[in-house]
MILUMMI-185390 format. One record per residue (C-alpha): residue in three letters; x, y, z. Coordinates in Angstrom, 3 decimals. Example, Ala and Ser with C-alpha at 12.3 -4.5 7.8 and 13.67 -1.06 7.14 Angstrom:
BEGIN
<rec><rest>ALA</rest><east>12.300</east><north>-4.500</north><up>7.800</up></rec>
<rec><rest>SER</rest><east>13.670</east><north>-1.060</north><up>7.140</up></rec>
***
This chain:
BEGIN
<rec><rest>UNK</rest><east>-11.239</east><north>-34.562</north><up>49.543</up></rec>
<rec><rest>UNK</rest><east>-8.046</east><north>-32.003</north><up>50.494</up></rec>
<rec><rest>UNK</rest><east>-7.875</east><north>-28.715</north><up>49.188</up></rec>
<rec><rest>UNK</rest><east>-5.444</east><north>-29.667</north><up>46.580</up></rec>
<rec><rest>UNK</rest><east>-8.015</east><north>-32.087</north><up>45.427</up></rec>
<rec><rest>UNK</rest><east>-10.703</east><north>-29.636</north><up>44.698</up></rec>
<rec><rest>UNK</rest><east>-8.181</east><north>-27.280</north><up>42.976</up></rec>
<rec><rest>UNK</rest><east>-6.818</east><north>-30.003</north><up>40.750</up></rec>
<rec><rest>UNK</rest><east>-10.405</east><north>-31.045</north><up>39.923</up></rec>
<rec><rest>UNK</rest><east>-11.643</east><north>-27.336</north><up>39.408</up></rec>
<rec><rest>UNK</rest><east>-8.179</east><north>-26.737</north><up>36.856</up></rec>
<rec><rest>UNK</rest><east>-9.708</east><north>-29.929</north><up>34.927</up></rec>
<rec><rest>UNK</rest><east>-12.895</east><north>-28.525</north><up>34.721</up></rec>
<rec><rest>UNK</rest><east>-11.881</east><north>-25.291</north><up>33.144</up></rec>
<rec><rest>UNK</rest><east>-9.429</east><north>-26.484</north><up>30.866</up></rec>
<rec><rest>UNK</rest><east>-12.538</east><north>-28.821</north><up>29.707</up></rec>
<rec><rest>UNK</rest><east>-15.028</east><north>-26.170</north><up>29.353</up></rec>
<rec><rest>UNK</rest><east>-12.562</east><north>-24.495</north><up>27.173</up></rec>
<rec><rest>UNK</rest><east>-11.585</east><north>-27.323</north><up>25.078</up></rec>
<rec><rest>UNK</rest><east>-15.157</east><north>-28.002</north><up>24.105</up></rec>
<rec><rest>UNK</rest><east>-16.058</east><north>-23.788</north><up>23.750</up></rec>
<rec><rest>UNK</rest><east>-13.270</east><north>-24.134</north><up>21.356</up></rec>
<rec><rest>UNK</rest><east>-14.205</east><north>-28.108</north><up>19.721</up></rec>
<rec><rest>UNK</rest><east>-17.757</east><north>-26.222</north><up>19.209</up></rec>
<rec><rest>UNK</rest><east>-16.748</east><north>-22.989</north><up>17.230</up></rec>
<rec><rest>UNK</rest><east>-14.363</east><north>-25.061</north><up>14.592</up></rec>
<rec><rest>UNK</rest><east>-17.251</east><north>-27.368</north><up>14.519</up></rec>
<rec><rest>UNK</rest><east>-19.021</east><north>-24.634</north><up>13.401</up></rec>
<rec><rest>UNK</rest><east>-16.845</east><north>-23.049</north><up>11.638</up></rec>
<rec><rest>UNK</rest><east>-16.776</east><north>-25.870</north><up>8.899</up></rec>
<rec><rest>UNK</rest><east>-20.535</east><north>-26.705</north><up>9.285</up></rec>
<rec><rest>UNK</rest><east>-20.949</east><north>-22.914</north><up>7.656</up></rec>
<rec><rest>UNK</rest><east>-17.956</east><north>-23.621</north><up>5.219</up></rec>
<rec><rest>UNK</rest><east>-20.078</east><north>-26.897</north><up>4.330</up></rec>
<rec><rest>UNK</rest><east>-23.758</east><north>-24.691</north><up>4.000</up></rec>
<rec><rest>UNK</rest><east>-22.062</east><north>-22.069</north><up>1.749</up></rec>
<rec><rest>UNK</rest><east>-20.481</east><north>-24.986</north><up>-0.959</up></rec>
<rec><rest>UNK</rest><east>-23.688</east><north>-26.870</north><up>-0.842</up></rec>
<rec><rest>UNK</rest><east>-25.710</east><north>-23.883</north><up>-1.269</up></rec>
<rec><rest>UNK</rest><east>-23.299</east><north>-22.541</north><up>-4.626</up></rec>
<rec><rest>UNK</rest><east>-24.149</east><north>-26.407</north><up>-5.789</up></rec>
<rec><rest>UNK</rest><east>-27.643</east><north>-25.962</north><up>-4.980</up></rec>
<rec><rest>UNK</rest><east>-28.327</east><north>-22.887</north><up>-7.587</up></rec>
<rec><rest>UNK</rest><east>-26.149</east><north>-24.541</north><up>-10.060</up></rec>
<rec><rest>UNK</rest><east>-28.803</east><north>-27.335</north><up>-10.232</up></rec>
<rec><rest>UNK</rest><east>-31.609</east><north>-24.800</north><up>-10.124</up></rec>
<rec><rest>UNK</rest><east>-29.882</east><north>-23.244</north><up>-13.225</up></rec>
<rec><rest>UNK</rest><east>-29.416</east><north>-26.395</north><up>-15.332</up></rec>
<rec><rest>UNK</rest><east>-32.826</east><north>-27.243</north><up>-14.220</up></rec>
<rec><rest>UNK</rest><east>-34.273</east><north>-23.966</north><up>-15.430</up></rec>
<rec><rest>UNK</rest><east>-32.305</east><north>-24.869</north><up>-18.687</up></rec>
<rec><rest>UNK</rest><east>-33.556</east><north>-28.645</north><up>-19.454</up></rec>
<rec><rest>UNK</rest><east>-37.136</east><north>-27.323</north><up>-18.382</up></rec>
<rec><rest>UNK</rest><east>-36.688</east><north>-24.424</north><up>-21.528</up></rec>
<rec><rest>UNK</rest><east>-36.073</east><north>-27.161</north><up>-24.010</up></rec>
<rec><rest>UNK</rest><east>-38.343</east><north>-29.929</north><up>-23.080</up></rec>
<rec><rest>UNK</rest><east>-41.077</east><north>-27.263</north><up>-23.463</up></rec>
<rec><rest>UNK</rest><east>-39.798</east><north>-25.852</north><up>-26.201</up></rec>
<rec><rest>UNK</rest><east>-41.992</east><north>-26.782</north><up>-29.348</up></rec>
<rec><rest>UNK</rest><east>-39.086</east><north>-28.564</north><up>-31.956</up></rec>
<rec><rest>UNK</rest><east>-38.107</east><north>-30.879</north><up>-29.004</up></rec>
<rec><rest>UNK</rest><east>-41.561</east><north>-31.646</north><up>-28.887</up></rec>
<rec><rest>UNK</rest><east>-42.302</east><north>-31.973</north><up>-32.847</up></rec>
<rec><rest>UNK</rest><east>-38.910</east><north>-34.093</north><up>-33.016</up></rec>
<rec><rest>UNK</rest><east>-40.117</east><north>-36.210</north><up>-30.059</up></rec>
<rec><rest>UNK</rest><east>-43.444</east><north>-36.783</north><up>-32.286</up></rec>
<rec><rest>UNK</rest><east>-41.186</east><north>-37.759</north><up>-35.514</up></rec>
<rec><rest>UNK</rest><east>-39.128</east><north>-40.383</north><up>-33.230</up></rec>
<rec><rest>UNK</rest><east>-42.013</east><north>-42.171</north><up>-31.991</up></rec>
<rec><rest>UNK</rest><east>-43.793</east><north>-42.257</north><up>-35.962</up></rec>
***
């Protein structure tokens, strides 16, 4: 291998390294993007959880629920 070999090669290298450094931090980038969305869905399905949890326990749903099944 020449000297102009091992300078083309080392070019390619960095210009690699840099392309992937950069490939990682959009990766990143829309992985957090992603986290924060699914998180805002996440307590929106805690809330209406919360919600059906109040009026299954709640004692008409459960005296209707008795009248149904008579």
């Amino acid at each position: 291998m020449g000297p102009f070999s091992v300078a083309a090669l080392a070019i390619i290298g960095v210009f690699t390294i840099a392309a992937l450094k950069e490939y990682n931090k959009h990766k990143g980038r829309v992985e957090l993007d992603e986290l924060v969305s699914v998180k805002a869905e996440l307590e929106k399905l805690r809330e209406r959880v919360a919600t059906l949890e109040q009026l299954v326990t709640d004692k008409s749903y459960q005296l209707k629920d008795e009248i149904d099944k008579l």
